[in-house]
ROSE-4610 file (N, C-alpha, C; in Angstrom, 1 decimal, always signed):
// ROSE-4610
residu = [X/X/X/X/X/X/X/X/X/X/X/X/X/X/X/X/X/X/X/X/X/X/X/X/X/X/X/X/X/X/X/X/X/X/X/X/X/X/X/X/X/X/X/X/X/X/X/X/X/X/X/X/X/X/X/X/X/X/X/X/X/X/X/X/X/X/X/X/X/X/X/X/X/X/X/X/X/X/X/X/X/X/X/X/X/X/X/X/X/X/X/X/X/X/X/X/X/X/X/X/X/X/X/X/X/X/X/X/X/X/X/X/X/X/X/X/X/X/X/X/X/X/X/X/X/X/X/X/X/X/X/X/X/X/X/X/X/X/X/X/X/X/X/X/X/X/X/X/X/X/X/X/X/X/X/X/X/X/X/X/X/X/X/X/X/X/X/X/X/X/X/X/X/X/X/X/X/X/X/X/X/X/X/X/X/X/X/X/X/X/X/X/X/X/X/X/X/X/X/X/X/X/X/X/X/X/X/X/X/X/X/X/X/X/X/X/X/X/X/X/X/X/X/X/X/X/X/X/X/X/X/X/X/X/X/X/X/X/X/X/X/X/X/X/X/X/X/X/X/X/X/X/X/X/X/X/X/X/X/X/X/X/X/X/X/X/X/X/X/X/X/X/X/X/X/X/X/X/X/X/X/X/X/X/X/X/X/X/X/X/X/X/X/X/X/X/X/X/X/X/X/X/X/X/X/X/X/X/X/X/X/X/X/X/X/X/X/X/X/X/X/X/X/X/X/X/X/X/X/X/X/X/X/X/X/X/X/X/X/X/X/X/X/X/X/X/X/X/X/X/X/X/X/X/X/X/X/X/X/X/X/X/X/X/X/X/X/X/X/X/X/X/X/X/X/X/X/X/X/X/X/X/X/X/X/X/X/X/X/X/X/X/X/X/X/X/X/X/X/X/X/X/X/X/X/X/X/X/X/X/X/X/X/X/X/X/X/X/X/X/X/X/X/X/X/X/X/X/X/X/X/X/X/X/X/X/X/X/X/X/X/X/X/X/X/X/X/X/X/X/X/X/X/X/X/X/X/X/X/X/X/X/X/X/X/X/X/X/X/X/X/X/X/X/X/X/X/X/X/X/X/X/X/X/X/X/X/X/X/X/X/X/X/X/X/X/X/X/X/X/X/X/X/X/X/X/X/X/X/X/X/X/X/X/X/X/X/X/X/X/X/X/X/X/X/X/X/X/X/X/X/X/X/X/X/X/X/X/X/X/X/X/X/X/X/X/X/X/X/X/X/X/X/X/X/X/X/X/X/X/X]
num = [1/1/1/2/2/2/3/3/3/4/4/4/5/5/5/6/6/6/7/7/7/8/8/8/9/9/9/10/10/10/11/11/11/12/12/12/13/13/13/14/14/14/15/15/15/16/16/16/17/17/17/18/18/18/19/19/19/20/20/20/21/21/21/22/22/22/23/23/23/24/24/24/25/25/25/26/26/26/27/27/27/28/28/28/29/29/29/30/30/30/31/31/31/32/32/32/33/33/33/34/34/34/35/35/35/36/36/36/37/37/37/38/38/38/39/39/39/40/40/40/41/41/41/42/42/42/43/43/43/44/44/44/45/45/45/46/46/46/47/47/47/48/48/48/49/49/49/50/50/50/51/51/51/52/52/52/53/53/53/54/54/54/55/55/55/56/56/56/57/57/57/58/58/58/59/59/59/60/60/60/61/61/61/62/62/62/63/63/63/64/64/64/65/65/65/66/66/66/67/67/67/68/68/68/69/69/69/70/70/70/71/71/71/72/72/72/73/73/73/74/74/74/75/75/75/76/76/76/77/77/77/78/78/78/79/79/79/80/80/80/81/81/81/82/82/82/83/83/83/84/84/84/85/85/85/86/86/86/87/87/87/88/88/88/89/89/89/90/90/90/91/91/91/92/92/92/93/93/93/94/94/94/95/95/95/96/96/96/97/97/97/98/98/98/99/99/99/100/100/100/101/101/101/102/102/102/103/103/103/104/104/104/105/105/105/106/106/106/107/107/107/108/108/108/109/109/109/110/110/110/111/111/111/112/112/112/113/113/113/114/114/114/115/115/115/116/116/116/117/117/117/118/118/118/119/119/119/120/120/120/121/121/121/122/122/122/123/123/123/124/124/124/125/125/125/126/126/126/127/127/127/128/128/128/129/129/129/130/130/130/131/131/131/132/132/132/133/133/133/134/134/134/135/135/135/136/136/136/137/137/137/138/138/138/139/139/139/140/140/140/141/141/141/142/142/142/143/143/143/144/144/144/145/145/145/146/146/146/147/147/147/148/148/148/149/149/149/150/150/150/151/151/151/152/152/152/153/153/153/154/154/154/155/155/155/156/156/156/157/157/157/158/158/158/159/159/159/160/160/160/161/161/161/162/162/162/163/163/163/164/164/164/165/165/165/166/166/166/167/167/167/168/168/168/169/169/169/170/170/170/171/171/171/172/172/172/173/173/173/174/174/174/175/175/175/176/176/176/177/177/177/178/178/178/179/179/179/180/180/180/181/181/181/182/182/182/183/183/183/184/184/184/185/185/185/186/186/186/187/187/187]
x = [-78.7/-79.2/-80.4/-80.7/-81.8/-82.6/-83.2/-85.2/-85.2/-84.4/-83.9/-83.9/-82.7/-81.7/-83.1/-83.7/-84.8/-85.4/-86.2/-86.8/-86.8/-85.5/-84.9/-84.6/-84.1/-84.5/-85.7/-86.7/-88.1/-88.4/-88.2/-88.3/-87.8/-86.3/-85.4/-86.3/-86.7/-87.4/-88.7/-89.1/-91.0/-91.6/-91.5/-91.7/-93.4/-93.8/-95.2/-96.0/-95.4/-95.7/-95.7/-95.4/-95.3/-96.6/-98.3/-99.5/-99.9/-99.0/-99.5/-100.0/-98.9/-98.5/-99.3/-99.9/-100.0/-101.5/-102.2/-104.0/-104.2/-103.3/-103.4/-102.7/-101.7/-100.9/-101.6/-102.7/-103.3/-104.8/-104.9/-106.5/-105.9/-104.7/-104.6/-104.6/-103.9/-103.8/-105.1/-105.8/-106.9/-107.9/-107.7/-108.3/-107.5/-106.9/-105.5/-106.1/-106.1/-106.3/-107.6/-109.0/-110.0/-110.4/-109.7/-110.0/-108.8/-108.3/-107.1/-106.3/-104.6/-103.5/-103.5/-102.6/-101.9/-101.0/-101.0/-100.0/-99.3/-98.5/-97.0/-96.8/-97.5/-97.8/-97.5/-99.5/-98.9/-98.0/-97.4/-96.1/-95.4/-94.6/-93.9/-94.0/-95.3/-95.6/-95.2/-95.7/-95.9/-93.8/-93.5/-91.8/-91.2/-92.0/-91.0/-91.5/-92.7/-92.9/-92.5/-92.4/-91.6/-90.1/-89.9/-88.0/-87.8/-89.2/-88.4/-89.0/-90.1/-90.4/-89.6/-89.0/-87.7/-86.7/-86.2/-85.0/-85.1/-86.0/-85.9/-86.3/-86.6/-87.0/-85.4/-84.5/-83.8/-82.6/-82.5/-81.7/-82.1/-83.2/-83.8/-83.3/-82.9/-82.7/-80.8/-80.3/-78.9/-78.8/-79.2/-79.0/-78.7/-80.2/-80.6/-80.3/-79.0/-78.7/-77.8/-77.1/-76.6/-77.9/-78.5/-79.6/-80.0/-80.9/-81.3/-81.0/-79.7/-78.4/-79.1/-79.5/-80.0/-81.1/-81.9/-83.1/-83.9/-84.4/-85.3/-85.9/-86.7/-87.9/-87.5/-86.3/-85.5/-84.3/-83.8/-82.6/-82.6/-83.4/-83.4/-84.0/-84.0/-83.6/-82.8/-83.1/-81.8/-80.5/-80.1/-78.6/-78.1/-78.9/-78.7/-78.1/-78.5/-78.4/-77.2/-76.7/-76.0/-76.5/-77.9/-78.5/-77.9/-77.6/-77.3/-76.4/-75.4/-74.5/-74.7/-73.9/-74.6/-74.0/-73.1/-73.0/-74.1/-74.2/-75.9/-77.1/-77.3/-78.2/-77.5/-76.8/-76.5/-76.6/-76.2/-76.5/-77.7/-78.5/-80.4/-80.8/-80.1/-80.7/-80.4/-78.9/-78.7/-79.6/-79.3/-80.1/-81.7/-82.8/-84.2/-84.1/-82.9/-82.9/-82.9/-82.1/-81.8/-83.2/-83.6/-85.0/-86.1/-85.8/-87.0/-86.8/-85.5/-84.8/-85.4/-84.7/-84.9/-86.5/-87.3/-88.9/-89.1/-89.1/-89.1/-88.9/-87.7/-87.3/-88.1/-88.5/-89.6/-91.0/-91.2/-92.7/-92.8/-92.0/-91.8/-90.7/-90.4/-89.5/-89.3/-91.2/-91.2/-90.9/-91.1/-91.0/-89.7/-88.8/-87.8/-86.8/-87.3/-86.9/-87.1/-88.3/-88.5/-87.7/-87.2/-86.5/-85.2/-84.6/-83.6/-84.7/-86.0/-86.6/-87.3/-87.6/-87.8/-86.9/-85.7/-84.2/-84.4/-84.5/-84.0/-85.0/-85.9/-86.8/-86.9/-87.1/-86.3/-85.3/-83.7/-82.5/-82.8/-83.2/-83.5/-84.4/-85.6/-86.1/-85.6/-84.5/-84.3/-83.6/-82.9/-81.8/-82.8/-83.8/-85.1/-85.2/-85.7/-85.7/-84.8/-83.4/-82.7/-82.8/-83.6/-83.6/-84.9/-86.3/-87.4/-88.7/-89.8/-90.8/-91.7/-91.3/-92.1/-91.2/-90.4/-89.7/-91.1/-92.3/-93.6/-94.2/-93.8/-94.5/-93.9/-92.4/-91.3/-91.8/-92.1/-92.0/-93.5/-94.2/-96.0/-95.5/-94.6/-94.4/-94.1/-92.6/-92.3/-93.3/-94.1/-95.4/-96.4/-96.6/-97.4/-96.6/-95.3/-95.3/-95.5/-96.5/-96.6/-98.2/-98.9/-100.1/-99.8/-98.9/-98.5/-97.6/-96.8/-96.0/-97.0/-97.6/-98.5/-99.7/-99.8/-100.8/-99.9/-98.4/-97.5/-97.3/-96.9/-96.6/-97.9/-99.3/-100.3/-99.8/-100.0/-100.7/-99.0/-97.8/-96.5/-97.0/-98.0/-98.0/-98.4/-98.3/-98.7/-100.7/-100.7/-102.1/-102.2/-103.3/-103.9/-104.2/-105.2/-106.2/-104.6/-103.4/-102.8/-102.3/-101.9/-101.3/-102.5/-103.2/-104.5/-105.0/-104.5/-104.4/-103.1/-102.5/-101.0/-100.9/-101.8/-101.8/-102.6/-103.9/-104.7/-103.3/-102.8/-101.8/-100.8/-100.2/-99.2/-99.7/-100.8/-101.6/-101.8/-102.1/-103.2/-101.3/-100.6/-99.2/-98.6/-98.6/-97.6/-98.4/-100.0/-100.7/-101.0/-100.4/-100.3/-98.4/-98.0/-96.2/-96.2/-96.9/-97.0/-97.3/-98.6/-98.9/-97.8/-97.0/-96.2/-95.1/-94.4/-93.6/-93.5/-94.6/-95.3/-94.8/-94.5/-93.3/-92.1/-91.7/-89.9/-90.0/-90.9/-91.0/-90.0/-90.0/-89.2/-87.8/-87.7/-85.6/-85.6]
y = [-8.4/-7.5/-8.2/-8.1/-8.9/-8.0/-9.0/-7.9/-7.1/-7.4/-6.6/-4.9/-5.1/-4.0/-3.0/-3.5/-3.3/-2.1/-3.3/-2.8/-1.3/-1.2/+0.0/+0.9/+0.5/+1.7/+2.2/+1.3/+1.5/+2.8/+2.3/+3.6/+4.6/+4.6/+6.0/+6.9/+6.3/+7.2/+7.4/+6.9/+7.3/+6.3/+5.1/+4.5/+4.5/+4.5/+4.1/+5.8/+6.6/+7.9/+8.5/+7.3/+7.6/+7.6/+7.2/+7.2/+8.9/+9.6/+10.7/+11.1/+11.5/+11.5/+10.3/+9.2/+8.1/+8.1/+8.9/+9.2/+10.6/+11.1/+12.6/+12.3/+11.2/+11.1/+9.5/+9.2/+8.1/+8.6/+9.3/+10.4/+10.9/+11.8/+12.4/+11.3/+10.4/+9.2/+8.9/+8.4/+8.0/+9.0/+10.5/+11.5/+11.5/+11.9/+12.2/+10.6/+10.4/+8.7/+8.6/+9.2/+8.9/+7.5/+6.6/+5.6/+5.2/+3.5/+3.2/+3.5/+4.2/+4.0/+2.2/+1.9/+0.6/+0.5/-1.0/-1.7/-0.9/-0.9/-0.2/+0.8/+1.8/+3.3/+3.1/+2.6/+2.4/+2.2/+0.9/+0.5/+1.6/+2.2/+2.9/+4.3/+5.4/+6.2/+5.7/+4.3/+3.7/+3.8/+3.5/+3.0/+4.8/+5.8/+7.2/+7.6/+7.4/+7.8/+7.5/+5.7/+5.6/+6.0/+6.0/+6.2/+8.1/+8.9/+10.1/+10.6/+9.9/+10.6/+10.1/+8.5/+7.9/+8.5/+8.7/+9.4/+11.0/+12.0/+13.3/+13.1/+12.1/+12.1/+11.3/+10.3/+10.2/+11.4/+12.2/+13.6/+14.1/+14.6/+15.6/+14.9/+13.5/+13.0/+13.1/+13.4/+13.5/+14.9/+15.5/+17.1/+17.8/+17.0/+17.6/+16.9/+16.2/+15.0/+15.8/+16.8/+17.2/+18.3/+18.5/+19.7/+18.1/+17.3/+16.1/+15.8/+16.2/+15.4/+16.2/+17.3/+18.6/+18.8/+18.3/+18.3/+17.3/+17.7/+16.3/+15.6/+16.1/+15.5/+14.6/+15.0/+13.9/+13.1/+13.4/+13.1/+11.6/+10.4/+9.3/+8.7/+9.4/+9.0/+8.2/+7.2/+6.6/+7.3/+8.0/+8.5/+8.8/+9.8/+10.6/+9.3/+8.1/+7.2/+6.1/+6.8/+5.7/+4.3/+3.9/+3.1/+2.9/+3.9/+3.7/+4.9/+4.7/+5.8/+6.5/+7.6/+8.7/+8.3/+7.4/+6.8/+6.0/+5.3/+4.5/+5.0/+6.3/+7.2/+8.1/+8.4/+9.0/+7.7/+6.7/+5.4/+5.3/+5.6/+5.2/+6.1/+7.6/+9.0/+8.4/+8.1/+7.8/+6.8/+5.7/+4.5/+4.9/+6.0/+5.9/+7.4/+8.0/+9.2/+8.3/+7.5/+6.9/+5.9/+5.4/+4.8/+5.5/+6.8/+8.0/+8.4/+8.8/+9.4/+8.5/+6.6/+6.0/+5.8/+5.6/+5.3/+6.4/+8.0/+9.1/+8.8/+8.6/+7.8/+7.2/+6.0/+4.9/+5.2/+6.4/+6.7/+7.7/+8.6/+9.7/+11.0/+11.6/+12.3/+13.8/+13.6/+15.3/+14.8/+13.8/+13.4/+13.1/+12.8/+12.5/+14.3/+14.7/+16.3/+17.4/+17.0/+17.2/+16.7/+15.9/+15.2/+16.8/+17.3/+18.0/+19.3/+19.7/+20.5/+19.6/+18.5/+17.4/+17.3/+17.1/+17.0/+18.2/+19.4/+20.6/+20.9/+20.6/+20.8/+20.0/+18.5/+17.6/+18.4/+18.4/+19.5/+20.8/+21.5/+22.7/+22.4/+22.1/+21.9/+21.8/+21.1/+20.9/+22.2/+22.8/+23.9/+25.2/+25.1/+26.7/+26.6/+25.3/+25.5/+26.3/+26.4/+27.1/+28.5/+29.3/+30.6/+31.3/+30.3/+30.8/+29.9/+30.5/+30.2/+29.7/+30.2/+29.4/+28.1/+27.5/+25.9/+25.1/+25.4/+24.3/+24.8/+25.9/+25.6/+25.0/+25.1/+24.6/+23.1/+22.2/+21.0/+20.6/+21.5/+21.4/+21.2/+22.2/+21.9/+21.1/+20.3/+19.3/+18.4/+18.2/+17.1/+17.6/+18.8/+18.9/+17.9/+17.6/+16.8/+15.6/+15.0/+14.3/+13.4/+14.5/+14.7/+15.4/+16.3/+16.8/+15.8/+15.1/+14.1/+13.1/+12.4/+11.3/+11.6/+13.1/+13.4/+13.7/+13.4/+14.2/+12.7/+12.0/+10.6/+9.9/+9.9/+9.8/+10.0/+11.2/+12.5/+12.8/+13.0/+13.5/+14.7/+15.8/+17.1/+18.0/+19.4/+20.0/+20.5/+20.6/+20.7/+21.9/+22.6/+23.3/+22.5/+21.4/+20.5/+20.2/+19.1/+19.1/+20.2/+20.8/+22.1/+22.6/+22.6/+23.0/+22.0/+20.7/+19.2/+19.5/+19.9/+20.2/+21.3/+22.4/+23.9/+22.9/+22.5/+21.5/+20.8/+20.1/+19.1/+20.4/+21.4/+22.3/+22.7/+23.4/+23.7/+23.0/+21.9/+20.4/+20.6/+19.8/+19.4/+20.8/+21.8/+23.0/+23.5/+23.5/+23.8/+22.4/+20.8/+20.5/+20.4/+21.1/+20.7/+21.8/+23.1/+24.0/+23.3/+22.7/+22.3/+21.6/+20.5/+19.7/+20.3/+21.3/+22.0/+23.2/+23.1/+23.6/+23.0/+21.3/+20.9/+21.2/+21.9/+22.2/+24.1/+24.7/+26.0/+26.4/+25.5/+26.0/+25.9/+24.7/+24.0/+25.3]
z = [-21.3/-20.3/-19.7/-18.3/-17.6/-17.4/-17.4/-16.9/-15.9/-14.8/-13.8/-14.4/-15.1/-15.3/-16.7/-17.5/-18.8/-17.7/-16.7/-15.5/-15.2/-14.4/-13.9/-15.1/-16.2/-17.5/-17.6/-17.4/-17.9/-16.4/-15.2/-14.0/-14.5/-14.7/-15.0/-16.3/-17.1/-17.8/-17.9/-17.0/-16.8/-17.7/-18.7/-19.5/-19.1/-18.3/-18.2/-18.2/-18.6/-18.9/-20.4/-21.1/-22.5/-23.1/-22.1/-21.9/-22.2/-21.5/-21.6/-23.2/-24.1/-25.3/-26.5/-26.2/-26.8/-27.6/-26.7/-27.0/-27.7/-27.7/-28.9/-30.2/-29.7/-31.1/-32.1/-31.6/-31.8/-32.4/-31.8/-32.7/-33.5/-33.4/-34.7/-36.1/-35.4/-36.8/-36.9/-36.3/-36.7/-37.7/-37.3/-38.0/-39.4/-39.2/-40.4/-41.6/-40.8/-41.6/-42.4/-42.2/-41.8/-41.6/-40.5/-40.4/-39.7/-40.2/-39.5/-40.7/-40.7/-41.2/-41.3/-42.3/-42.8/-41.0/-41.2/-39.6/-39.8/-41.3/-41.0/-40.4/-41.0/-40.6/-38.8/-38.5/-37.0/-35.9/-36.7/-36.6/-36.2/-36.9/-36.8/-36.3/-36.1/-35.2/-34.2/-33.5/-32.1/-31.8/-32.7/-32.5/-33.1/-33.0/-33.3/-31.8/-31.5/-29.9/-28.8/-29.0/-27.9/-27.9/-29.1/-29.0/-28.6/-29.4/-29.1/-27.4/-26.8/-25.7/-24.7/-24.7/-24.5/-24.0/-24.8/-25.4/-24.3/-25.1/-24.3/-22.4/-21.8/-20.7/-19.9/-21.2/-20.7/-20.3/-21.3/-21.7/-20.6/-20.3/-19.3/-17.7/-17.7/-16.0/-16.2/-17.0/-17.4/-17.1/-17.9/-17.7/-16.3/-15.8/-14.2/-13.5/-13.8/-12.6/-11.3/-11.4/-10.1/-9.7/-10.2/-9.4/-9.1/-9.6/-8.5/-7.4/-7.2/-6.0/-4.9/-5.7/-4.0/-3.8/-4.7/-4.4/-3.7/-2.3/-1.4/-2.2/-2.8/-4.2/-4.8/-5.5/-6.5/-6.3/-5.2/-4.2/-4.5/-4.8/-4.7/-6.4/-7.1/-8.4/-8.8/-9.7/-10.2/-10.2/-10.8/-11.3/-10.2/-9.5/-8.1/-6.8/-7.1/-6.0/-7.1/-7.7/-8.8/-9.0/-9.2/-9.8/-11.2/-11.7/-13.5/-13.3/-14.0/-14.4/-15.7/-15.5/-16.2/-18.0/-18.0/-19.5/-19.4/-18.8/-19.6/-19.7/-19.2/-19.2/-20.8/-21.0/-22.2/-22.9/-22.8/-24.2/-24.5/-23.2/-23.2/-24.4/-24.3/-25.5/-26.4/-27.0/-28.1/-28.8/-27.8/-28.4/-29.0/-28.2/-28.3/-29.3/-29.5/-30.5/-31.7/-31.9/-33.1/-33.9/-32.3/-32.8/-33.7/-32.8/-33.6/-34.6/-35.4/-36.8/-37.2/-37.0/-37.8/-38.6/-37.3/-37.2/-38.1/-37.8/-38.7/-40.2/-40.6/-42.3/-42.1/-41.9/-41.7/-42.7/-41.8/-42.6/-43.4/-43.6/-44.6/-44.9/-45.9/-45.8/-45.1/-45.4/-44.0/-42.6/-42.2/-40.5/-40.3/-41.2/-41.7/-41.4/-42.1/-42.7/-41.2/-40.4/-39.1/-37.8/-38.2/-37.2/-35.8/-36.7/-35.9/-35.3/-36.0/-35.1/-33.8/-33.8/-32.7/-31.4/-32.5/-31.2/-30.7/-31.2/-30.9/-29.5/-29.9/-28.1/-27.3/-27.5/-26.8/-26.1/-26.5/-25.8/-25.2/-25.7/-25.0/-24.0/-23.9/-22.8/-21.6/-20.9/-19.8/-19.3/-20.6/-20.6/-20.1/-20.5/-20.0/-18.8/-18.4/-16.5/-15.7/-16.4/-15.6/-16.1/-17.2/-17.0/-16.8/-17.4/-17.6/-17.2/-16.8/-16.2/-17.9/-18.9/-20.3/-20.3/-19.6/-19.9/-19.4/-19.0/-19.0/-20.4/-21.4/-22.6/-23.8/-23.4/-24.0/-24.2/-22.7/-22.8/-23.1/-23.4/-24.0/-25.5/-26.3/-27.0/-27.4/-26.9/-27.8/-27.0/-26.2/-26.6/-27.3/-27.8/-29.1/-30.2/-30.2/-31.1/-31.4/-30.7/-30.6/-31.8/-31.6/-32.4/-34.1/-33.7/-35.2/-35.8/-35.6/-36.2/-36.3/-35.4/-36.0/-37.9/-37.6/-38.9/-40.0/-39.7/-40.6/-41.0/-40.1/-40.6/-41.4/-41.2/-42.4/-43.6/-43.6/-44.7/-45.0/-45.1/-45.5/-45.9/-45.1/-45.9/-44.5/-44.6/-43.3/-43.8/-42.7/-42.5/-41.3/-41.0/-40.3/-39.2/-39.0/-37.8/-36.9/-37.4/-36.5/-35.3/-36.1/-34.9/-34.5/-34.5/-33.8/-32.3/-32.6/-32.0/-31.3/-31.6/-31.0/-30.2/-30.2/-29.3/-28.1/-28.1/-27.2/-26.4/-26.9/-26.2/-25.5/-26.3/-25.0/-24.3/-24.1/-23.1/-22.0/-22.0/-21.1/-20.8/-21.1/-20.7/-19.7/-20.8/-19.5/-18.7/-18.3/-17.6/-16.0/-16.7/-15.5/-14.8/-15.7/-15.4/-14.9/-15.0/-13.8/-12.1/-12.1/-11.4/-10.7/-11.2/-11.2/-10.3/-11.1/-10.5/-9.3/-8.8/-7.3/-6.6/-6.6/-5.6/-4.8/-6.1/-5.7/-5.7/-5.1/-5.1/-3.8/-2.9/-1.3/-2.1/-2.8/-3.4/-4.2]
């Protein structure tokens, strides 16, 4: 596969948006830690985040790929302009789902044990936009998980401070994906 083609994956899924998620789930380690976690640890948060925010952003441009087709906004999307077809867009999920299970096992057996409540809003998310105006807290949530899985991956125990770290993150996220979605109010 050429750098070309990496490239155009790295577009289709916002890859340079995985920034968002990266500085809440990076304090919480740091806190969780009191200090730095071991490389590995790092390691491996860094490789469950990229694979699962990956992964759900690639899901979410699959899902909504014929509402893309009609929407001016998104009309020129990869998929929408068959840049990538919608099997390599489902190979992309698989591939960065599997990264995150894996990375998940990696660091422990709660993050491990967490894994299908992760998929589960990952999936659902894209599926709320079409009935409900809470699909911007839906997708706050699953980037709350982003801060609570890093302190889970520390510490393998639950704690209070994360989800408290993680209400902060849905908020900030479905308060500007409101914003966000003020675009397509006319479609």
């Amino acid at each position: 596969m050429g750098f070309k083609k990496i490239k155009t994956y790295g577009e289709l899924v916002m890859f340079s948006h995985t920034l968002f998620s990266l500085p809440f789930a990076l304090i919480s380690m740091i806190w969780a830690a009191q200090g730095l976690p071991s490389a590995r640890t790092i390691f491996w948060i860094l490789v469950a985040l990229i694979g699962a925010r990956n992964g759900a952003n690639a899901l979410n441009r699959w899902i909504d790929c014929d509402i893309d087709k009609k929407n001016p906004r998104t009309k020129n999307r990869h998929m929408p302009r068959g840049i990538v077809s919608r099997w390599e867009v489902f190979g992309i999920v698989l591939f960065c789902f599997g990264i995150f299970i894996y990375a998940a096992y990696r660091l422990n057996s709660l993050c491990f044990r967490l894994t299908p409540v992760a998929l589960f809003l990952f999936i659902i998310y894209s599926y709320t936009k079409r009935f409900t105006w809470a699909c911007h807290l839906v997708l706050g949530i699953a980037c709350a998980g982003a801060p609570v899985g890093a302190w889970f991956a520390v510490t393998g125990k639950f704690s209070i401070i994360p989800f408290i770290l993680g209400t902060v993150v849905m908020l900030w996220v479905a308060g500007f994906d409101i914003i966000y979605g003020t675009q397509d109010i006319e479609f």
